[in-house]
BALOBA-1460 file (C-alpha; in Angstrom, 3 decimals):
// residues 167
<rec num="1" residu="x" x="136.952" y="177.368" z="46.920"/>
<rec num="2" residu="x" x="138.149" y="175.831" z="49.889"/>
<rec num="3" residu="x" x="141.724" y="176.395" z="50.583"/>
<rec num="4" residu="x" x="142.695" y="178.247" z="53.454"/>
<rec num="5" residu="x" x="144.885" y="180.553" z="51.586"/>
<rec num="6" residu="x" x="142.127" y="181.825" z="49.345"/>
<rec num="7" residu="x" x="139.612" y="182.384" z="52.117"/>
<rec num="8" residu="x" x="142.335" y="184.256" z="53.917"/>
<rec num="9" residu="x" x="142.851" y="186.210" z="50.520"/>
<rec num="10" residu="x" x="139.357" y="187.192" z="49.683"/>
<rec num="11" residu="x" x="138.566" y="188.223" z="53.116"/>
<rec num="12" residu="x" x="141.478" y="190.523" z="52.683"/>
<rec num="13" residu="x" x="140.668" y="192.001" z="49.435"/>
<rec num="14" residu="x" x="136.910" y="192.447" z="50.822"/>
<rec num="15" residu="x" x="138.353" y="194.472" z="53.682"/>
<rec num="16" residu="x" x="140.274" y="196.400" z="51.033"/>
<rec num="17" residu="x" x="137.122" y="197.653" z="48.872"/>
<rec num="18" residu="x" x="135.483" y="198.082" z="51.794"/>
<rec num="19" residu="x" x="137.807" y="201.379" z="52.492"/>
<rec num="20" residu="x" x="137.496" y="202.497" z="48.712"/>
<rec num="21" residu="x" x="133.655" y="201.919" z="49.786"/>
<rec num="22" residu="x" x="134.175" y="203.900" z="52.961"/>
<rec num="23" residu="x" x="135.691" y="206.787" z="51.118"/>
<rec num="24" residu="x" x="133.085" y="207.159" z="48.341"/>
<rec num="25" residu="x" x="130.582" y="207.300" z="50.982"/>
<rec num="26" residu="x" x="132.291" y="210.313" z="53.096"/>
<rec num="27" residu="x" x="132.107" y="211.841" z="49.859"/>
<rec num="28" residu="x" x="128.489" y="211.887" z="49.708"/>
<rec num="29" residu="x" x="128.236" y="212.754" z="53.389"/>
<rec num="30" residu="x" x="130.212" y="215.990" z="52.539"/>
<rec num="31" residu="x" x="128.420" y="216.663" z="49.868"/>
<rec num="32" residu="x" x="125.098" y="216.599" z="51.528"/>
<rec num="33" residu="x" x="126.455" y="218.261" z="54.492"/>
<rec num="34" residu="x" x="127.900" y="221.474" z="52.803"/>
<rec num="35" residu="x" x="125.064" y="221.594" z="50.297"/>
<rec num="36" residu="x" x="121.360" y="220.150" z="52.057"/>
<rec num="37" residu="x" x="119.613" y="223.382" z="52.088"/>
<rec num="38" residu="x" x="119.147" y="223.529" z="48.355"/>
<rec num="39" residu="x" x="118.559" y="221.884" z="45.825"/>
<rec num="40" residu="x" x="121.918" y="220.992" z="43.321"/>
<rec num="41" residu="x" x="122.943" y="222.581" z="40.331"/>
<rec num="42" residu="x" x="123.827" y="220.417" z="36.954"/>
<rec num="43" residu="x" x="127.755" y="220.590" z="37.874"/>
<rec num="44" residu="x" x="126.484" y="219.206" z="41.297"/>
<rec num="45" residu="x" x="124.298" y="216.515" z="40.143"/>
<rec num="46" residu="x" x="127.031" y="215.137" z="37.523"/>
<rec num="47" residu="x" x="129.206" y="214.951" z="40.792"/>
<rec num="48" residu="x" x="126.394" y="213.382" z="42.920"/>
<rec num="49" residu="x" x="125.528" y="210.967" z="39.403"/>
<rec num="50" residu="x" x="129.430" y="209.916" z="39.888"/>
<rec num="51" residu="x" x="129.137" y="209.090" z="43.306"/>
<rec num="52" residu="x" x="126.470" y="206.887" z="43.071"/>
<rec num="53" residu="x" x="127.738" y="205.369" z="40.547"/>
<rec num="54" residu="x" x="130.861" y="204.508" z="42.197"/>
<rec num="55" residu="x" x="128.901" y="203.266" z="45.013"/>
<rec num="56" residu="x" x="127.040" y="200.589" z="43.435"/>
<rec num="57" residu="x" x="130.342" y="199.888" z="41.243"/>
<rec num="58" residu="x" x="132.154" y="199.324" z="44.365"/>
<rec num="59" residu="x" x="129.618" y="197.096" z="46.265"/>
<rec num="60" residu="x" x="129.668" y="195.178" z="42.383"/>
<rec num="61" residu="x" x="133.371" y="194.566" z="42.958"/>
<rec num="62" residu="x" x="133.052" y="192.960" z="46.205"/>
<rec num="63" residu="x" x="129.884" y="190.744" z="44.724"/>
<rec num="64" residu="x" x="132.145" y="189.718" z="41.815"/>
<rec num="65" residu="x" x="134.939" y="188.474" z="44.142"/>
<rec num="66" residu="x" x="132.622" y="186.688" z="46.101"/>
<rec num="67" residu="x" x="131.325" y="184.697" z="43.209"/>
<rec num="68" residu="x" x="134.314" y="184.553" z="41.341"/>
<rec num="69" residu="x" x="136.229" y="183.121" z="44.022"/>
<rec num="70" residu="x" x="133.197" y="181.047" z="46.194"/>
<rec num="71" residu="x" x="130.747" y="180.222" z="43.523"/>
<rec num="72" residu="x" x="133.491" y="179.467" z="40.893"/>
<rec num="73" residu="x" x="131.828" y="181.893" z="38.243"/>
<rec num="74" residu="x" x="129.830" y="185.225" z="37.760"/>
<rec num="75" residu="x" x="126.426" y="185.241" z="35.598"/>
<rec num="76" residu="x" x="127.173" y="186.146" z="32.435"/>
<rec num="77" residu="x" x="123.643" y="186.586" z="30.999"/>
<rec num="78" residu="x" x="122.170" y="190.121" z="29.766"/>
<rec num="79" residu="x" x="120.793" y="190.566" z="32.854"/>
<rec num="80" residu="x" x="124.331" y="189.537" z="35.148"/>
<rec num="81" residu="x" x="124.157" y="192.628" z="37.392"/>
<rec num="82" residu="x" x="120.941" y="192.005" z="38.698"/>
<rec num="83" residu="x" x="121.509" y="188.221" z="38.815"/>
<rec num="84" residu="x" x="124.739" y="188.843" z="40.737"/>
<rec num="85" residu="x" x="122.877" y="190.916" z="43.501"/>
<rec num="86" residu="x" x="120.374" y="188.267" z="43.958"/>
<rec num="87" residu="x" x="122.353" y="185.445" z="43.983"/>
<rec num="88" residu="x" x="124.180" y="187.406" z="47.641"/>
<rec num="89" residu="x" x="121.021" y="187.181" z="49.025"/>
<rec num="90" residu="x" x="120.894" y="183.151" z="48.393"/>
<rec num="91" residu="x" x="122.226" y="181.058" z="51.230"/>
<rec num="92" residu="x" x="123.565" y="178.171" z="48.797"/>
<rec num="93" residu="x" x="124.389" y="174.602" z="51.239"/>
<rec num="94" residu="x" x="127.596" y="173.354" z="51.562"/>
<rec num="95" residu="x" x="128.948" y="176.448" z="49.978"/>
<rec num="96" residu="x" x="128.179" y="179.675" z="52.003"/>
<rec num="97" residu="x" x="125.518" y="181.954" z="53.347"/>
<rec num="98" residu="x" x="123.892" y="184.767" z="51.971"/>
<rec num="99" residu="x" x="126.202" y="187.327" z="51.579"/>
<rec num="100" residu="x" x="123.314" y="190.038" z="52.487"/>
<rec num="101" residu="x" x="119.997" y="190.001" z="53.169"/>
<rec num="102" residu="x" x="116.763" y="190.545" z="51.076"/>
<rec num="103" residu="x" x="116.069" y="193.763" z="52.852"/>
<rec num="104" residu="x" x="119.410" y="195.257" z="51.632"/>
<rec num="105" residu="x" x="118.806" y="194.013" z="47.997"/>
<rec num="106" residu="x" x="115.566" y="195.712" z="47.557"/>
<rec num="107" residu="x" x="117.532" y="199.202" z="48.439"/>
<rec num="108" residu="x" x="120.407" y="198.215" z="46.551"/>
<rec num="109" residu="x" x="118.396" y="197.529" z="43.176"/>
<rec num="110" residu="x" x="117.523" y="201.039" z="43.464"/>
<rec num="111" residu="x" x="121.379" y="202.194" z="42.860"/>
<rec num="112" residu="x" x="122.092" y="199.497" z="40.228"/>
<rec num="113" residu="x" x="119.065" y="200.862" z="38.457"/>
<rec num="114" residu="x" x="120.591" y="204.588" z="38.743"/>
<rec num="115" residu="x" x="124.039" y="203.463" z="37.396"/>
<rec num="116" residu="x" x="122.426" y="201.871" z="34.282"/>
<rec num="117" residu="x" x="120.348" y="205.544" z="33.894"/>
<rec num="118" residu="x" x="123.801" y="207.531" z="34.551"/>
<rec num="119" residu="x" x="125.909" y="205.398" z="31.767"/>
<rec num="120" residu="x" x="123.525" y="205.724" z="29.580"/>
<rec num="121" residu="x" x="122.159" y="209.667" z="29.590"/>
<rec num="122" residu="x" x="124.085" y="213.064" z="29.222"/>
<rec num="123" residu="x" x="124.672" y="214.459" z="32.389"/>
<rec num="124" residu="x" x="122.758" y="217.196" z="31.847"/>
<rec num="125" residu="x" x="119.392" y="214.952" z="31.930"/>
<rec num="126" residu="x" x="120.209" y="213.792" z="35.270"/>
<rec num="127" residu="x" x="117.507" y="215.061" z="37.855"/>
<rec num="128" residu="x" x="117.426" y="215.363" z="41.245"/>
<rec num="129" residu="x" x="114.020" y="214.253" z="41.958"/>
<rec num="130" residu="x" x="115.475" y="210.707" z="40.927"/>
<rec num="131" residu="x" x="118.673" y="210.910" z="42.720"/>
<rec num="132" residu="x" x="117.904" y="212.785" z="45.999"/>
<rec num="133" residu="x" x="116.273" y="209.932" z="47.807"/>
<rec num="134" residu="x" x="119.588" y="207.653" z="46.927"/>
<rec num="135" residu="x" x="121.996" y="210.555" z="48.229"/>
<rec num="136" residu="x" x="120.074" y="210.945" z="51.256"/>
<rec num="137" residu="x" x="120.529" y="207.423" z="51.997"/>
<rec num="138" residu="x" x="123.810" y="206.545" z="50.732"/>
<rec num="139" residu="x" x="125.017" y="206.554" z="54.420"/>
<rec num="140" residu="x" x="122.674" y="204.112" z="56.089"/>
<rec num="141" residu="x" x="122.918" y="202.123" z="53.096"/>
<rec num="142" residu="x" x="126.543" y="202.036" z="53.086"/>
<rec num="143" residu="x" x="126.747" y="201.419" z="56.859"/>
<rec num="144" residu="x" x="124.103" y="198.764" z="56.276"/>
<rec num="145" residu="x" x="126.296" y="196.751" z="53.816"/>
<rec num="146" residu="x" x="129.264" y="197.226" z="55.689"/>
<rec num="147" residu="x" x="127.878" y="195.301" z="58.515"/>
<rec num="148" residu="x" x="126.888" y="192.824" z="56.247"/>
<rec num="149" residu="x" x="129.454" y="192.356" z="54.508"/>
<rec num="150" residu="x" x="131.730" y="192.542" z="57.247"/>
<rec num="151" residu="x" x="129.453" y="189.243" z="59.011"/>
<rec num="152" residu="x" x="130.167" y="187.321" z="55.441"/>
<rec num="153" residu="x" x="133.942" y="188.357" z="56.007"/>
<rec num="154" residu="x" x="133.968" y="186.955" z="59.472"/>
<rec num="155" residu="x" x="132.238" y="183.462" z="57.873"/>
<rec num="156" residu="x" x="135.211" y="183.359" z="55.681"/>
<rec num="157" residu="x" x="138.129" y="183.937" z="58.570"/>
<rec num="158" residu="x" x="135.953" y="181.097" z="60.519"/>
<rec num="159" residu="x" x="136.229" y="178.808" z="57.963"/>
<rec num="160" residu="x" x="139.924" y="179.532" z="56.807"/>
<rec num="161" residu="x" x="140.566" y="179.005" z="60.958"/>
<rec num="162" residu="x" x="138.623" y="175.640" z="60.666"/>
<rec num="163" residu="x" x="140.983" y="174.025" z="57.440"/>
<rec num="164" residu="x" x="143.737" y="175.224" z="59.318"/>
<rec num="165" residu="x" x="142.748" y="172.860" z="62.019"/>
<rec num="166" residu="x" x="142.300" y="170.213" z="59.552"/>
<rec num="167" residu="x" x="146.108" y="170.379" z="58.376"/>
């Protein structure tokens, strides 16, 4: 994709899941802030599994755009969500940069492994032992990919400014 119109577009809709991103994330801030002395209940920890859940989901949106609209397709193997996250760390020539770096993929495999445990269990097998390390870093992580993403979104408004020179 290399029209101005679509750049200008996807950077737009990025910015837009970024605040649905934003807001899932204050959610697990408030949860953790109201509840870190003890350890959460089941109704908790279905709450806290849908959170996380969302979270990865969300960042998965933005992904999907990305390669939808850059790449010209998403991986549609067995194993597309965790080809989809790699493939943002892969600065591809003539195309685009890495949407985010290798560092942020290792943390992020960690939440697209906990969405595939939450669709798949009851929620009363979730367990916090498994979940509290991803709660207690859903902020930095979030805040992490936000920059990120944000510096990918800036590559995009760049090169929609460039074709609009070329016109």
């Amino acid at each position: 994709m290399r029209d101005r119109e679509q750049l200008l577009t996807l950077a737009s809709e990025i910015s837009d899941r970024l605040k649905d991103l934003e807001v899932i994330c204050r959610h697990g801030k408030q949860w953790l802030d109201i509840h870190s002395a003890k350890a959460p209940g089941i109704l908790d920890l279905r709450a806290l599994g849908s959170i996380l859940h969302d979270f990865y989901t969300a960042m998965e949106d933005i992904f999907e755009l990305i390669a939808g609209d850059i790449n010209g397709k998403i991986p549609q193997d067995s194993r597309w969500h965790k080809r989809l996250l790699h493939l943002m760390t892969l600065d591809i020539p003539k195309l685009r940069p890495a949407v985010i770096s290798k560092e942020l993929e290792a943390q992020l495999e960690d939440y697209l492994r906990f969405r595939n445990v939450f669709r798949n269990v009851y929620g009363h097998q979730l367990q916090w032992a498994r979940m509290s390390s991803l709660i207690h870093n859903l902020d930095c992580t979030c805040k992490k990919f936000a920059q990120e993403i944000e510096a990918f979104r800036r590559f995009l408004l760049r090169l929609a400014e460039q074709l609009e020179g070329d016109v």
